[in-house]
C-alpha positions in Angstrom: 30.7 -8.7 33.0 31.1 -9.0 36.3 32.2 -6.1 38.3 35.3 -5.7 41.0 35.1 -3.7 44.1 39.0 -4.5 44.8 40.9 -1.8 45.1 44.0 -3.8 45.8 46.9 -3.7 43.2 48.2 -6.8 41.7 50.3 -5.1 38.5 51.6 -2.0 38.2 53.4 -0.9 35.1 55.1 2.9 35.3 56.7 4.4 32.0 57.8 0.9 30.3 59.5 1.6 27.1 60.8 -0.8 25.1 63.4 -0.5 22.2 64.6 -2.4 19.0 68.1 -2.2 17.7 67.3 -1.3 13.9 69.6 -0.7 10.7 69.5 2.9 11.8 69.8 2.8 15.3 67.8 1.9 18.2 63.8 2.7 17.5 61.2 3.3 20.4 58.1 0.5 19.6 56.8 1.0 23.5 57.1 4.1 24.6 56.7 5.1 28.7 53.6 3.0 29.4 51.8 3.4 32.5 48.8 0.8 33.3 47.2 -1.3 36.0 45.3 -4.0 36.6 43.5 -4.7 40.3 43.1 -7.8 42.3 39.6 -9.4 40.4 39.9 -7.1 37.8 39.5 -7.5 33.9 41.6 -5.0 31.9 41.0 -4.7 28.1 43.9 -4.0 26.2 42.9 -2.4 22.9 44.0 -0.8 19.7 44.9 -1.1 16.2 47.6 -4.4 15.1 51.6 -3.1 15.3 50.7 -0.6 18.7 52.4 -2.7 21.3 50.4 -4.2 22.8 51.6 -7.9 22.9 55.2 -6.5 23.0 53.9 -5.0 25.9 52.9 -7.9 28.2 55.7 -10.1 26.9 58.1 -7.5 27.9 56.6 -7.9 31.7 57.9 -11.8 31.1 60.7 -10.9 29.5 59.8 -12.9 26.3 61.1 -10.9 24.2 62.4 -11.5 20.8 66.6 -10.5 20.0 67.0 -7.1 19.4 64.2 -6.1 21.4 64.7 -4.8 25.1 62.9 -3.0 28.1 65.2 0.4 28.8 63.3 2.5 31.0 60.0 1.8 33.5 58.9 -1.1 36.3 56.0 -3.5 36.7 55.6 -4.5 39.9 53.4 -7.2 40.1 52.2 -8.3 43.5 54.7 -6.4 45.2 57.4 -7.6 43.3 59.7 -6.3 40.2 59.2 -8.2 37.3 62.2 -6.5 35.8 64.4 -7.0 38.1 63.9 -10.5 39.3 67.0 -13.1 38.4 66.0 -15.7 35.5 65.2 -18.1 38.1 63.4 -15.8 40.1 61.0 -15.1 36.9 60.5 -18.8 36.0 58.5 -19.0 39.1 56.4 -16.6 38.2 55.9 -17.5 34.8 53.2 -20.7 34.2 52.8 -19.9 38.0 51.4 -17.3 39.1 51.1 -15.3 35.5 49.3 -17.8 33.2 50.0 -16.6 29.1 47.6 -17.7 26.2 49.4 -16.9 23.1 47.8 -16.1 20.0 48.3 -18.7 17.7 47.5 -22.1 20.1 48.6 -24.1 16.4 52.1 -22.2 16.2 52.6 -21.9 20.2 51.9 -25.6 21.4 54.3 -28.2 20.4 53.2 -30.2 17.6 55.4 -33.2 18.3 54.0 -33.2 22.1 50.2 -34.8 23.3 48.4 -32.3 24.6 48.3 -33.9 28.1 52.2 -33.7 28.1 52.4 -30.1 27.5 48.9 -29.1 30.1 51.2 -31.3 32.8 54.6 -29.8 31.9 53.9 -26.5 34.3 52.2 -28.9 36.9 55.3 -30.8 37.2 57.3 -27.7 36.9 55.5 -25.0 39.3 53.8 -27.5 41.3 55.9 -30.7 42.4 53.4 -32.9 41.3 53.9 -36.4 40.4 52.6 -37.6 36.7 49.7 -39.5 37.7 48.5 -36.0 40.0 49.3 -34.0 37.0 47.2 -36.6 34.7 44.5 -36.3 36.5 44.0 -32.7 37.2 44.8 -32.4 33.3 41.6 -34.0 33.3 40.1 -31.7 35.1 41.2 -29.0 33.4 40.3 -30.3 29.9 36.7 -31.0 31.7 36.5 -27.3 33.2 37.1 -25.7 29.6 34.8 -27.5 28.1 36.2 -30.2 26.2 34.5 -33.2 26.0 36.1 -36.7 26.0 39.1 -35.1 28.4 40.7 -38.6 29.3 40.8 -39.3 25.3 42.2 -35.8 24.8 45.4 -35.8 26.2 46.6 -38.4 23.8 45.6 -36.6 21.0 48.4 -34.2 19.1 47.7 -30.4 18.3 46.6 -30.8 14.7 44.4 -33.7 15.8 41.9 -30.6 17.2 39.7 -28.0 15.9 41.1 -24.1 16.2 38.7 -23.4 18.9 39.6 -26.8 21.1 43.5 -26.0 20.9 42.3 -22.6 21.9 40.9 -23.9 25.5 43.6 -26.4 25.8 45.9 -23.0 25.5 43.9 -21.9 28.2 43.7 -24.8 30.2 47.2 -24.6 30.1 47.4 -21.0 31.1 45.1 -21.9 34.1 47.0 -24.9 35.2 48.6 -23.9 38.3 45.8 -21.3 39.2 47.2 -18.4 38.2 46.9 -15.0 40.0 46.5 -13.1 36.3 46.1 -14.5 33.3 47.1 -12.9 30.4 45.2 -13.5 26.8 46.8 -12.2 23.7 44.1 -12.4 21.0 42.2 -15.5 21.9 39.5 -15.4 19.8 41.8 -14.6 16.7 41.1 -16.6 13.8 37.8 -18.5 15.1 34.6 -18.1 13.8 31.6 -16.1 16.3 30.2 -19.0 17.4 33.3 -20.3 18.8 34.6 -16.6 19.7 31.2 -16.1 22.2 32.1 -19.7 23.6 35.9 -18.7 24.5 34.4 -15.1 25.5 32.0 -16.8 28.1 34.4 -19.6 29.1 36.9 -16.5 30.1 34.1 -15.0 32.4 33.1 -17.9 34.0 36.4 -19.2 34.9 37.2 -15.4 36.1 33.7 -15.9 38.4 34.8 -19.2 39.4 38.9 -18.5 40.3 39.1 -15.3 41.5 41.7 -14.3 38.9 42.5 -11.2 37.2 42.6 -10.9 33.7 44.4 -8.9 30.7 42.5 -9.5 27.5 44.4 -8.0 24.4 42.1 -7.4 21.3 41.6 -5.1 18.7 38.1 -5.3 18.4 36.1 -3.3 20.7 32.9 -4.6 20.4 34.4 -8.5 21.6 35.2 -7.0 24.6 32.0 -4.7 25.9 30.8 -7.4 28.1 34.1 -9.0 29.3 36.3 -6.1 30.9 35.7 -3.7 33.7 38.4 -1.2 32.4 39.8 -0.5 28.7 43.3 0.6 28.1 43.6 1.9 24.7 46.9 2.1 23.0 48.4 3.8 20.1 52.3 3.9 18.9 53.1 2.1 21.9 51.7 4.7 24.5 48.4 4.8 26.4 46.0 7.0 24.9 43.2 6.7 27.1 41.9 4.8 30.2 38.7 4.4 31.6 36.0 2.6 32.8 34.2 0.3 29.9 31.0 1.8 30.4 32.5 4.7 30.9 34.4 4.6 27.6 31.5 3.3 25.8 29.0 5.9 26.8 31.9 9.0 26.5 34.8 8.2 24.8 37.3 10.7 25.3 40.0 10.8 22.7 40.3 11.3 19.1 41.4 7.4 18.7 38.9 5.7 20.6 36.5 7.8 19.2 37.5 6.8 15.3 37.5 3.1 16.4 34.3 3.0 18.4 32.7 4.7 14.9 34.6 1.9 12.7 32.1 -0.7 14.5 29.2 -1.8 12.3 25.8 -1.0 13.8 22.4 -2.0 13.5 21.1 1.0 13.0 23.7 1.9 10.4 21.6 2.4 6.5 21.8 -0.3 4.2 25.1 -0.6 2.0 26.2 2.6 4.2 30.2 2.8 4.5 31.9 2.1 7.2 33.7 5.2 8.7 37.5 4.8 9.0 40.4 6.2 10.5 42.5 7.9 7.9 46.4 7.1 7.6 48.5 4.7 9.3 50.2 4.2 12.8 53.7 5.8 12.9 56.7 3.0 12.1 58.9 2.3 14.9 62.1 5.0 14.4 60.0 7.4 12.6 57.4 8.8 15.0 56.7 12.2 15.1 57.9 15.1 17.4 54.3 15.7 19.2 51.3 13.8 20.0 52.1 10.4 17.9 48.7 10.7 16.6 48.8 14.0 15.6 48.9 13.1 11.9 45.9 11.3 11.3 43.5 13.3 14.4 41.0 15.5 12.8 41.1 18.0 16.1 44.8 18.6 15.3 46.1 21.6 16.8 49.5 23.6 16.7 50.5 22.3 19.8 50.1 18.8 19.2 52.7 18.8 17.0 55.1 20.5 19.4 54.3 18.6 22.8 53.6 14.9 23.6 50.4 14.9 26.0 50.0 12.9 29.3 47.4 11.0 30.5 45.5 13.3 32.3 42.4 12.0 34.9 39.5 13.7 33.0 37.2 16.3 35.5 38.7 14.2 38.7 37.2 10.7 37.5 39.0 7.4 36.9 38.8 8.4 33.1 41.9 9.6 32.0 43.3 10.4 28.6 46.1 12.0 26.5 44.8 14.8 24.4 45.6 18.6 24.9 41.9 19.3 23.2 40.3 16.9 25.5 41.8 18.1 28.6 41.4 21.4 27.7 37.7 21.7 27.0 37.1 19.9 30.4 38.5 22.8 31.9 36.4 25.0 30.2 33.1 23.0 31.3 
């Protein structure tokens, strides 16, 4: 990991919610997130699958799927509104200056286009650049995430790659016109460790090497101990808790993080031991609870968290904050 002493803000998100139109009305899946991420800085984005957070960066790009739609919040990013820039405006930006590496690299690149095609596409787009430039720093790309043969690589279709080669041509892709963030939604998903550790170290170079800030959504914890300098840790589409990844590693703060830091196998664990769990399941969209949206499954429940939604609170005047009326109130009492 290497650490950032910027202090200079590059995205800004303040009370984003987002909203689907459902058989029963319209349902709250993203509810008033605030987060940041500085100029050289990489934020980990982390929680369990269905808390928002891919709907929340593809609601930044206004990617989002029918039915679903930012209502409330901004995200300023490099002094400019992402939500209120025209279409055109936003086009720009996307490819440009924010670079996006889906998921799924089989379902999001184009399985009738060569890969050299679709790496030139935002080169041609963003850039100006004739097809022979945009060949040739295709190249370069290919060559600077690792894929050998790169000249013989851009004729060769999706399904003609291994999981983790379409994987770096998704972010050879998102790094094409030397992006100012990048933004990776589950990279590593679906590839064995071998291949996860190569992506994972690819990711830091190319962040040493470009000067780039970074979003990396996961849901494991341990994946990203060594990438990020700051965690972000969602639940029902709300920021739970925010700090520091040592920080959050050595004292994790709320409730949640502290269930899904315990969930993590560990070498010092006893053999055929269980694996300690969090009991219950995240609140459906449309059907989330008056109080603290983890209220139902927290094992320091109290009265009040039923009756009040906490805020994010800095925790005794550090960078670490988190949303928890027990937390925050046995730091006063320290």
């Amino acid at each position: 990991m290497m650490n950032t002493k910027s202090t200079e803000r590059l995205l800004d998100v303040r009370g984003l919610t987002v909203e689907i139109d459902g058989r029963n009305g319209p349902a709250v899946v993203v509810d008033g997130i605030d987060l940041h991420v500085d100029k050289g800085e990489t934020l980990g984005v982390v929680g369990e699958s269905g808390c928002g957070k891919s709907l929340t960066m593809l609601s930044l790009m206004r990617l989002l799927p029918n039915k679903i739609k930012v209502t409330k919040g901004s995200a300023t990013f490099d002094g400019r509104d992402l939500q209120t820039m025209s279409n055109g405006e936003l086009r720009k930006v996307r490819g440009g200056d924010i670079g996006f590496v889906f998921q799924d690299p089989m379902t999001s690149l184009n399985p009738v286009m060569r890969v050299g095609d679709q790496i030139c596409e935002p080169l041609i787009y963003h850039r100006g650049m004739k097809k022979a430039g945009a060949r040739a720093r295709a190249v370069e790309l290919l060559r600077l995430v690792g894929i050998p043969g790169p000249e013989e690589r851009l004729q060769a279709f999706p399904h003609e790659l291994s999981g983790g080669m379409r994987q770096r041509v998704m972010i050879a892709i998102g790094l094409a016109c030397n992006p100012k963030l990048l933004i990776a939604d589950e990279p590593t998903t679906a590839l064995d460790v071998t291949i996860q550790a190569q992506i994972v170290d690819l990711v830091k170079d190319l962040r040493a090497k470009l000067g780039m800030s970074v979003v990396w959504i996961t849901h494991d914890l341990a994946l990203i101990a060594g990438l990020v300098d700051r965690v972000a840790v969602l639940y029902a589409g709300t920021v739970v808790e925010d700090a520091p990844v040592d920080e959050l590693y050595a004292r994790p703060s709320h409730p949640y993080t502290r269930g899904l830091l315990s969930s993590i196998p560990k070498l010092s664990d006893p053999p055929a031991s269980r694996l300690s769990s969090i009991g219950g399941t995240p609140p459906e969209p449309g059907r989330r609870p008056k109080g603290c949206p983890f209220a139902p499954r927290c094992p320091l429940v109290e009265a009040v968290c039923h009756e009040k939604v906490p805020r994010l609170e800095p925790l005794s005047g550090s960078s670490h904050r988190a949303a928890c009326f027990v937390v925050q109130r046995m730091q006063e009492a320290a």
